[in-house]
C-alpha positions as CSV (number, residue, x, y, z in Angstrom):
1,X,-9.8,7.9,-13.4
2,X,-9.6,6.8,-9.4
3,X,-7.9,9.2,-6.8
4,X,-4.7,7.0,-6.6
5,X,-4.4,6.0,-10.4
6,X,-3.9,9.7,-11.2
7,X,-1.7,10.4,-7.8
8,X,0.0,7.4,-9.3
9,X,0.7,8.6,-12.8
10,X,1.6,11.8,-11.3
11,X,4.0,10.4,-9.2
12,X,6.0,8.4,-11.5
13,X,6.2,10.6,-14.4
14,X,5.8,14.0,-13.5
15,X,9.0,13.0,-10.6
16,X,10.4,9.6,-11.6
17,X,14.1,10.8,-11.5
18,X,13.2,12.5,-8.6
19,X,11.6,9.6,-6.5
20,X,13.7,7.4,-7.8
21,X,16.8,9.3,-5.8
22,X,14.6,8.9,-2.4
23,X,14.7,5.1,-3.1
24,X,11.2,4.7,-2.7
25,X,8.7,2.4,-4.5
26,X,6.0,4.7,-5.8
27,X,3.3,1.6,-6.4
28,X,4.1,-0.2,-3.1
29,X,3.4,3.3,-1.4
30,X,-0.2,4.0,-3.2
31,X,-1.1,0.3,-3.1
32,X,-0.6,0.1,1.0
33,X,-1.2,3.6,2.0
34,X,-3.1,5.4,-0.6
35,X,-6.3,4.8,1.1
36,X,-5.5,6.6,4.1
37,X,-4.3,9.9,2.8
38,X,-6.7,10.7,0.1
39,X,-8.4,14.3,-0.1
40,X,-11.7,13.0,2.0
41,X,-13.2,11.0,4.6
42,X,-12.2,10.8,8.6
43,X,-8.4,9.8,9.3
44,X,-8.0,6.1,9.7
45,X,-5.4,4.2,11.7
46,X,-3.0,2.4,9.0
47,X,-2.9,-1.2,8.4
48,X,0.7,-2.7,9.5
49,X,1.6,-3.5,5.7
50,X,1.1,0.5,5.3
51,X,3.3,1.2,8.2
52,X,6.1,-1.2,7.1
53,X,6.1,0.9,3.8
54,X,6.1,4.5,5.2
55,X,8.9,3.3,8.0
56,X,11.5,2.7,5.0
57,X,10.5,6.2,3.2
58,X,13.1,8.6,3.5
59,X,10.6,11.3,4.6
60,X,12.2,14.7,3.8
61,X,13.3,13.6,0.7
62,X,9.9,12.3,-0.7
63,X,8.5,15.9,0.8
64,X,10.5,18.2,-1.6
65,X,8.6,16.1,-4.8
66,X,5.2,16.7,-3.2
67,X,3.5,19.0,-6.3
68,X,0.3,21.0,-6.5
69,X,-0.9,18.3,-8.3
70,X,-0.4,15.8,-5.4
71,X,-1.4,17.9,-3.1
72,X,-4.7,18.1,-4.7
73,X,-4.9,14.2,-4.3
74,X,-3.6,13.9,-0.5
75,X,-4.7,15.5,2.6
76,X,-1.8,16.8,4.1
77,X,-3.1,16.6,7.2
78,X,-4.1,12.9,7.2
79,X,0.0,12.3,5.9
80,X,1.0,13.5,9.0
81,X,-1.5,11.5,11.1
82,X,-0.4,8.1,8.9
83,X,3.1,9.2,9.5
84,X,2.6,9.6,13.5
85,X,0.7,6.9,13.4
86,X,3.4,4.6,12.1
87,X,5.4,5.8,15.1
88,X,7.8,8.4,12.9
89,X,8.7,11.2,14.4
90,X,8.6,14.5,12.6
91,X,10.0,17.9,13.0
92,X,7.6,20.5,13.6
93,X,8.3,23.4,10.8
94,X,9.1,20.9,8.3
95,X,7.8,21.8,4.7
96,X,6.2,18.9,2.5
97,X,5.0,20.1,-1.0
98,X,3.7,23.3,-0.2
99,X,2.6,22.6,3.2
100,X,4.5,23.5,6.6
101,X,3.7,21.6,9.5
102,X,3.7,23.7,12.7
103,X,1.7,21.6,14.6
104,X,3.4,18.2,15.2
């Protein structure tokens, strides 16, 4: 199965109360932004469509349903760059999934 089917599945199932309470759309997010947060390959400047999606996501919310199993799917790392590079500003310490961001 792809990279984003499964981060997809595991989204919506294993959290769909929870997502559902960040008012998010799960498929709009994989569809435009999947591709530049999976596990390899250089960070990418998102297209606009992806930055219209991740400028409505309510950030820290979305962060606290990160799981394990996500995390296995996305690079941490290039989330953060897709989110800067969307011109969001994020708090350095601040914890998604099991990741704290220091750096920012």
């Amino acid at each position: 199965m792809a990279w984003w089917l499964r981060l997809a599945v595991l989204m919506m199932v294993g959290s769909h109360w929870a997502w559902g309470q960040c008012e998010t759309s799960i498929p709009q997010l994989i569809s435009q932004c999947g591709q530049y947060v999976e596990g390899s390959g250089p960070e990418t400047t998102p297209s606009k469509a992806c930055c219209d999606v991740i400028t409505s996501l309510d950030i820290p919310c979305m962060c606290k349903y990160v799981t394990p199993d996500v995390e296995k799917l996305v690079n941490m790392e290039k989330v953060v760059f897709v989110a800067k590079s969307c011109g969001l500003t994020l708090q350095p310490g601040m914890k998604c999934g099991s990741t704290y961001f220091t750096y920012l």
